[in-house]
N, C-alpha and C positions, 0 to 999 in steps of 0.2 A: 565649075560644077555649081547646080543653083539644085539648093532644097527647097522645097514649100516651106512656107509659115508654120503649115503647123506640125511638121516633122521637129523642124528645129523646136518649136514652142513644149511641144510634146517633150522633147529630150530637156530640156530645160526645166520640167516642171520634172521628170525624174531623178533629174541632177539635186533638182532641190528638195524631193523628195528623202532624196539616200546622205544627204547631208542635213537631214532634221532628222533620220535617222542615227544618223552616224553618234551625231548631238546629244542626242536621248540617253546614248548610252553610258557619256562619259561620267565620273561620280561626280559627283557634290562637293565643293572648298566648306571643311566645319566651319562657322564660325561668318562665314560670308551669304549674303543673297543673290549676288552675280558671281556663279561658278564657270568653267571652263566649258561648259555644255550653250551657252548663251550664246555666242559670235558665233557656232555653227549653225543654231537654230533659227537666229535673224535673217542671215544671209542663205539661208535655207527656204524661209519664208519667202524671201526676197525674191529669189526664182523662180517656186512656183508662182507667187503671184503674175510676176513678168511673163515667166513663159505661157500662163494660162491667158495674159490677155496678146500676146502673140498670136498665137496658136488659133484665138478666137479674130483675128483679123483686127484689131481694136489698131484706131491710125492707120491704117492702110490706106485708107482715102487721102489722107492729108500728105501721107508723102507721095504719092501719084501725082499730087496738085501741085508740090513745092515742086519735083522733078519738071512736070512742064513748065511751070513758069520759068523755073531755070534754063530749061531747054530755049525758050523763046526769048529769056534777054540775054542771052550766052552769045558772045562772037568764036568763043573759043571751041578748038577740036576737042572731041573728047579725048579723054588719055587710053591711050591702045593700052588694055593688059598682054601681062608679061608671058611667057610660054607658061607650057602648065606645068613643067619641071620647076622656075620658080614659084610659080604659083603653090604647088603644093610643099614647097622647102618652106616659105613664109606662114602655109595655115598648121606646117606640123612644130616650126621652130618654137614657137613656148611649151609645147608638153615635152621637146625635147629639152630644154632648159631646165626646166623643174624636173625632170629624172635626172639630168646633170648635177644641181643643187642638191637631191636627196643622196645622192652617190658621193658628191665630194664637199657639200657644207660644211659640214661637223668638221675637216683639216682646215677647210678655207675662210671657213665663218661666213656669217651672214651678210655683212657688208661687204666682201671683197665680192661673194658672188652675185646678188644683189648690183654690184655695177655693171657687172659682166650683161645680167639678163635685162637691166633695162637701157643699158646700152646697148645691144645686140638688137632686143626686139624695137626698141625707136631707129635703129638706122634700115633694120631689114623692110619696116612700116615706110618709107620716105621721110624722116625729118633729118633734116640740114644737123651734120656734127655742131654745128656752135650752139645748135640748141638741147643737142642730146648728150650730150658730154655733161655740162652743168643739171643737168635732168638725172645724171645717174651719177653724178657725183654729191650731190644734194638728196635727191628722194630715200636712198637705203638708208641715210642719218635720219630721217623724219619717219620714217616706217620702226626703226629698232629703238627709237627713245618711245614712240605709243606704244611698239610691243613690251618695251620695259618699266616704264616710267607711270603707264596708265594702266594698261592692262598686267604687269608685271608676269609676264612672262622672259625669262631671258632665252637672248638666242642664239649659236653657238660664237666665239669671240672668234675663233682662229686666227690665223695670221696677222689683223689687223685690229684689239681691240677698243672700244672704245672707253674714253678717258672716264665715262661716267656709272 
């Protein structure tokens, strides 16, 4: 399935729209100047900024130019995609993941499922287990000490919590 640029760039800049909305809404930490409204509205920004230079074709020439070059000093075949039954199991597997996580984190905790989804989606993507394994055995600890440690948000312990 192939969308235009600026469909996608479009959606993107909605997405980031409804998440500096979302943002806006939440209240105020007394007593702090970076409250819980902050990480939504950066990464809110973020989007639209990105999807608006999407959307506007901005680099499109430069990857047209890296593809032929590539194309010309390439011996290799290109890699045949997969049917479109995998194909669409892979682009729908992380929103299915994250309704997974919001239905059973709070028992499983954040780190147990956390390995689950970036183990899942780095093997369904093509990386080699000896890379994905240590990738989601490692990243959910580095994700829940900035959500705790920095950001001080905690998140739920369940089954396995951590020492800190």
């Amino acid at each position: 399935m192939f969308l235009p640029d600026k469909v996608t760039g479009l959606f993107l800049v909605g997405l980031g729209a409804a998440s500096m909305y979302g943002g806006s809404l939440l209240p105020p930490v007394p007593g702090q100047q970076v409250g819980p409204n902050v990480f939504p509205m950066v990464v809110g920004g973020g989007l639209i900024l990105c999807g608006a230079l999407i959307s506007l074709g901005v680099g499109s020439a430069l990857e047209k130019e890296a593809e032929a070059d590539l194309a010309a000093h390439s011996d290799q075949q290109e890699v045949k995609a997969g049917t479109p039954l995998v194909d669409a199991f892979k682009t729908l597997l992380p929103p299915l993941l994250l309704l997974t996580y919001v239905m059973i984190g709070d028992r499983l905790g954040f780190v147990v499922c956390a390995f689950g989804i970036v183990l899942s989606v780095s093997l369904a993507m093509g990386a080699r287990l000896k890379l994905a394994l240590p990738l989601a055995l490692i990243a959910p600890v580095i994700v829940h000490l900035i959500f705790l440690k920095l950001l001080r948000v905690p998140l739920p312990p369940g089954i396995l919590p951590m020492p800190w």
